[in-house]
N, C-alpha and C positions, 0 to 999 in steps of 0.2 A: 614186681615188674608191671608197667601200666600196660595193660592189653585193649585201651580204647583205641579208637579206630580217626586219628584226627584229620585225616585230609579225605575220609569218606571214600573210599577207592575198595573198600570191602577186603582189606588185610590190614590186621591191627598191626599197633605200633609197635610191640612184641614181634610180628612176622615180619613188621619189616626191617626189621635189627637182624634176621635171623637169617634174610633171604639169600645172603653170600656165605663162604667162608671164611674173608678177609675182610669184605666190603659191605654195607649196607643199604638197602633201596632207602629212598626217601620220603619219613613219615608225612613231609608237609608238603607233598607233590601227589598228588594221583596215577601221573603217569611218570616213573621215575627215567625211564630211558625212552620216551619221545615217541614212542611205534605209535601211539594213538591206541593201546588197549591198558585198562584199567590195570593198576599192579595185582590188585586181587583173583584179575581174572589171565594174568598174563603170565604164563609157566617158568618166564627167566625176566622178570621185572628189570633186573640188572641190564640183561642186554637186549639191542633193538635187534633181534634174530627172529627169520620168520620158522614154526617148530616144523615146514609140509615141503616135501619134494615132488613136485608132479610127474606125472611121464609125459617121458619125450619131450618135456617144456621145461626151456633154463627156467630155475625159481633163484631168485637173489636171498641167498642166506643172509648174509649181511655182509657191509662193508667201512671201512676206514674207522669202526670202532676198535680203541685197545684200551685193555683193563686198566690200564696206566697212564697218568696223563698227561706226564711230562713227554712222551714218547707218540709221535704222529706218523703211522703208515699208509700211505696212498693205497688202499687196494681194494677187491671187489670180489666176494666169493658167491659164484652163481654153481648150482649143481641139480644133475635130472636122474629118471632110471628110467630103465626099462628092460625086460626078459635077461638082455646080456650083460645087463649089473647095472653099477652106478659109475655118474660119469661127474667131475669135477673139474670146475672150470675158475683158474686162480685171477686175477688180473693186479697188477701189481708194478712199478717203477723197479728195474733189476736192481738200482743203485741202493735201495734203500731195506734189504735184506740179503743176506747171504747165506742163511739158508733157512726154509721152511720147515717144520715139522708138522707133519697130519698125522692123530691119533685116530684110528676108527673101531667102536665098538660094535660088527656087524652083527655079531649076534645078539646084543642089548640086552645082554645079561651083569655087566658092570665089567670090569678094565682087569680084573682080577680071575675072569670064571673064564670056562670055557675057551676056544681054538680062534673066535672073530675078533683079535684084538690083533687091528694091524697099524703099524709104523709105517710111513711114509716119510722120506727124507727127502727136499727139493732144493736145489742149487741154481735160480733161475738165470747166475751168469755161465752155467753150464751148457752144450752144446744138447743133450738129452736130461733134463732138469732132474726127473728124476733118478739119485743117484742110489737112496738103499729102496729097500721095502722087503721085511720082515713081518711076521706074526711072534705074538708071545702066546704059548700055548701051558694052561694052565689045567688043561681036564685030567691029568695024574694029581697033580697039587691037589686037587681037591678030592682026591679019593683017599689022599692020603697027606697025613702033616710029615714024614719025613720023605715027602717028594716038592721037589723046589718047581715054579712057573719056569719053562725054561722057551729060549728063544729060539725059531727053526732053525735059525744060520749056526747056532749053538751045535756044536759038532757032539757033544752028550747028549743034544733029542735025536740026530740021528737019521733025518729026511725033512726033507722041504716041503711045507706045504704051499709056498707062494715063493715064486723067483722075479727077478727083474724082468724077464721075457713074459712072464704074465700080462704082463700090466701095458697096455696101447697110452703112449704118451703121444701127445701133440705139442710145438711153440710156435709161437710167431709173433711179431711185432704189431701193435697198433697206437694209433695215436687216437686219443682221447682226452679231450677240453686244452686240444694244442700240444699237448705232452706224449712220451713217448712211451705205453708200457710194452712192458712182458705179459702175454697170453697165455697161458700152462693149462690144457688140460688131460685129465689123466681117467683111464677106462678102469676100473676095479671090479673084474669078471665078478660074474658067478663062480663058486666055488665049492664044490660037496666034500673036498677035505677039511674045509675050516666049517660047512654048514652055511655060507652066506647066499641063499638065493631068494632075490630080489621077488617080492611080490607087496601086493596092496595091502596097507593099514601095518607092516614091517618096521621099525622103530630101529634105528641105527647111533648110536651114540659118536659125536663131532668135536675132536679140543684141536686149536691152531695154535703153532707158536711161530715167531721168526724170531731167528738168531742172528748173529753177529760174532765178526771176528775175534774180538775183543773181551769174549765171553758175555756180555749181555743179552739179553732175553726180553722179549715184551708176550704176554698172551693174549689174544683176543680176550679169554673166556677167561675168568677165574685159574692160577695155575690146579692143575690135577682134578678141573673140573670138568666133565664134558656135558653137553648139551646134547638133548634126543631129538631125533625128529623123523617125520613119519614120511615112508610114501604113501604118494593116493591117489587117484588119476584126475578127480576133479578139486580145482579150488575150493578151500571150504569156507563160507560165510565169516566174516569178521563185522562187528561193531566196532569202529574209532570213534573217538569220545577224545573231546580238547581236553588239554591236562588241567586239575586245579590245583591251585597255589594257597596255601594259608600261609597267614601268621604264626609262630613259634606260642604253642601253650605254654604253660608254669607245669613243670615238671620237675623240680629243683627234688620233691618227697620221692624218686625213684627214679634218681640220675644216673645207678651203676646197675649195670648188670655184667656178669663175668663166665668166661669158658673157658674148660681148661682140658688138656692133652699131651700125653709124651712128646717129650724133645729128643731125650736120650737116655738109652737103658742100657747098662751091664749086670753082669752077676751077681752085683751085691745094691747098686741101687738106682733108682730113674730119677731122671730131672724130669722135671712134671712145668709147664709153661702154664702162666694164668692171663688171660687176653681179657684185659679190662675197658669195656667202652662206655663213655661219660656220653649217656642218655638223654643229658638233657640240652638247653640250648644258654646255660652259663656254663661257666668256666667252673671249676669244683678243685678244693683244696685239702691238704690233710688228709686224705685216704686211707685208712686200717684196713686189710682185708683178714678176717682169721679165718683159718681154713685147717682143720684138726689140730695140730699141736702149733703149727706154722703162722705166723701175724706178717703179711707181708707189708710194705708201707710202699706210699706214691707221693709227693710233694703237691702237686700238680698235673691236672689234667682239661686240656681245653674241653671248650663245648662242641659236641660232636665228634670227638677225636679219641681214639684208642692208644692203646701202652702195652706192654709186655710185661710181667713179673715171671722169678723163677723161685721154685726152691724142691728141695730133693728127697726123696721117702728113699729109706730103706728095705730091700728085700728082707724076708722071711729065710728059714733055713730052708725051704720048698720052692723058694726062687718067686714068691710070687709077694703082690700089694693089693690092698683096694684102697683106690684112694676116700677121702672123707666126701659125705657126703652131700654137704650142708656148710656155707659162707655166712660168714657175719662182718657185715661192712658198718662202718663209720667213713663219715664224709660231713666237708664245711660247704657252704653256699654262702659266702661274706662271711657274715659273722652268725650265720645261723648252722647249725649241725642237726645233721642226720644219720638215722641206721636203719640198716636193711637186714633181711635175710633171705636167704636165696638155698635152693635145692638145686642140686649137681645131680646131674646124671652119672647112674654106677659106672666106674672106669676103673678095668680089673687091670694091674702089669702083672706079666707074667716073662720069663725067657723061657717059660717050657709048657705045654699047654695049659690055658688057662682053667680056672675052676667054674663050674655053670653057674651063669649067674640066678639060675630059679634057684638053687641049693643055698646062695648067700641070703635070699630073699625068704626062703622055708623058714633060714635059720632064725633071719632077724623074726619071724613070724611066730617060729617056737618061741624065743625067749620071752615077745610082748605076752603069749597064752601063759606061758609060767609065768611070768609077773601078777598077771590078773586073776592067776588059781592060788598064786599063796595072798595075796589080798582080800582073794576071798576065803579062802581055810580061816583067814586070821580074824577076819568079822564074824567069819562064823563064831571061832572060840568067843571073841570078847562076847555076844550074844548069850552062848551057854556060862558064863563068868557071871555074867550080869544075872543071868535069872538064878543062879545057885546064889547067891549073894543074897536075893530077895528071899528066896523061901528057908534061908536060916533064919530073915531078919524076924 
């Protein structure tokens, strides 16, 4: 994989393939999403989101950006704190969402840990927008594997740690650049059941989505991805720097690189997904990818553009897999071909806890030291061979 660094922005070309989980910033742009800070030095390249909430002062997180680009939402998310929590402030057209989702990680431990993971549900043609607001509370799951994340409204955890009456909602109408939006802002207390209380240099993890009737979805941010961001009381310094633009290098010798993760597992076997994105800025044909026993194939793939492959391992009688660890690709650029090879990261399935991975790594670690002890026993003998040989001769 090329890890030079072409648009000079101080994140190689490698990071910048790497910077989404769907999406990639742009190796031939400096500043891939427009904020005026370097992608190297900017925590979410992808999005123009500012990462600081101040007190007492709206800060504009960002607005009318969606991860998606067929889909265009008018709105504007501004949000502040201070002692009595955090306060969120939506602006939006009612007509062009029906219903909002705010995920918040307040204790900025990830979406999965601890009691500060809260939902927020908003209906802004509703007369009090906000309509649910729940917590997923996971601090048993993580004491233990046969206890599940379970939700407060969830009548098996048993009490509420946040209710609708919590939470001071405001709306009102305004018009802005002639049009008519929706104003929503909503109070999200301090809390010493979930642990969330509001203080300086605090780090709060942020994902939006709005929905639709019709089952579709657009997210701000990457889906299942959230964005942190800090309070502070004073603004903190920023350098903007105009973006640069290059020309597309010759990259055709390291056009693939590939990632791959569970789709779907049962008892006897996983489908394993392989996310292949052509690297370089031609179009590439003929694709082999082998990956352990598996040779997947691709006819075609544009330049800049990703693809999907599947194929499926089966479980062990212990219910578990490691996937292979190591890709060997073939690929055409016209009429010239190429191969690669490329190192996977360990990716253990399991449907019942898995095995540690330092013990797969011990093992492969044993077998390299016995390899290199019977090669050497064995020089050793031919050695003693050779000199018994001599002093007969």
């Amino acid at each position: 994989m090329n890890s030079s660094d072409s648009d000079g922005d101080e994140l190689s070309d490698r990071g910048e393939f790497l910077a989404g989980i769907f999406f990639s910033s742009n190796p031939l742009s400096s500043d891939t999403d427009g904020d005026g800070i370097p992608d190297g030095k900017d925590p979410y390249p992808l999005y123009p989101v500012s990462t600081c909430i101040l007190e007492n002062n709206w800060t504009k997180i960002i607005e009318k950006y969606i991860n998606y680009p067929r889909i265009r939402v008018n709105y504007r998310l501004e949000a502040l704190w201070n002692n009595s929590g955090l306060v969120l402030r939506l602006s939006l057209r009612p007509q062009e969402a029906d219903h909002i989702l705010i995920h918040l990680d307040l204790d900025s431990n990830g979406w999965w840990h601890g009691k500060g993971n809260y939902e927020l549900i908003l209906s802004p043609k509703a007369g009090n927008p906000l309509i649910k607001a729940h917590v997923l509370d996971c601090s048993e799951a993580e004491k233990s594997l046969d206890k599940p994340c379970l939700w407060d409204d969830d009548p098996r955890h048993g009490y509420r740690l946040v209710t609708l009456n919590d939470f001071k909602t405001t709306s009102y109408n305004k018009l802005i650049e002639g049009k008519l939006y929706k104003v929503i802002e909503i109070l999200i207390p301090r809390n010493s059941k979930t642990g969330f209380i509001p203080k300086e240099n605090r780090t709060i993890g942020l994902r939006l989505e709005f929905r639709y009737e019709n089952s579709s979805w657009a997210t701000v941010f990457e889906r299942y991805h959230l964005v942190y961001l800090t309070l502070v009381k004073k603004p903190p310094s920023i350098t903007r720097v105009e973006a640069k633009n290059i020309s597309p290098p010759s990259n055709e010798d390291k056009a693939i690189y590939i990632k791959q993760y569970v789709e779907f597992l049962t008892e006897k076997y996983a489908k394993i997904v392989v996310f292949v994105e052509n690297y370089a800025f031609k179009d590439i044909e003929n694709i082999s990818i082998k990956i352990g026993n598996h040779t997947l194939r691709l006819d075609y793939l544009k330049a800049r553009k990703s693809a999907k492959l599947r194929y499926t391992v089966p479980l062990t009688e212990k219910k578990t897999a490691v996937l292979p660890r190591r890709a060997y690709i073939e690929y055409f650029v016209g009429s010239k071909k190429y191969n690669l090879e490329q190192s996977l990261p360990i990716i253990i399935v399991s449907v019942e806890k898995p095995p540690d991975i330092g013990l797969i790594l011990l093992k492969d670690s044993l077998i390299t030291i016995a390899i290199l002890a019977a090669a050497t026993v064995l020089a050793y003998a031919i050695i003693l061979i050779k000199k018994k040989v001599q002093k007969t001769i």
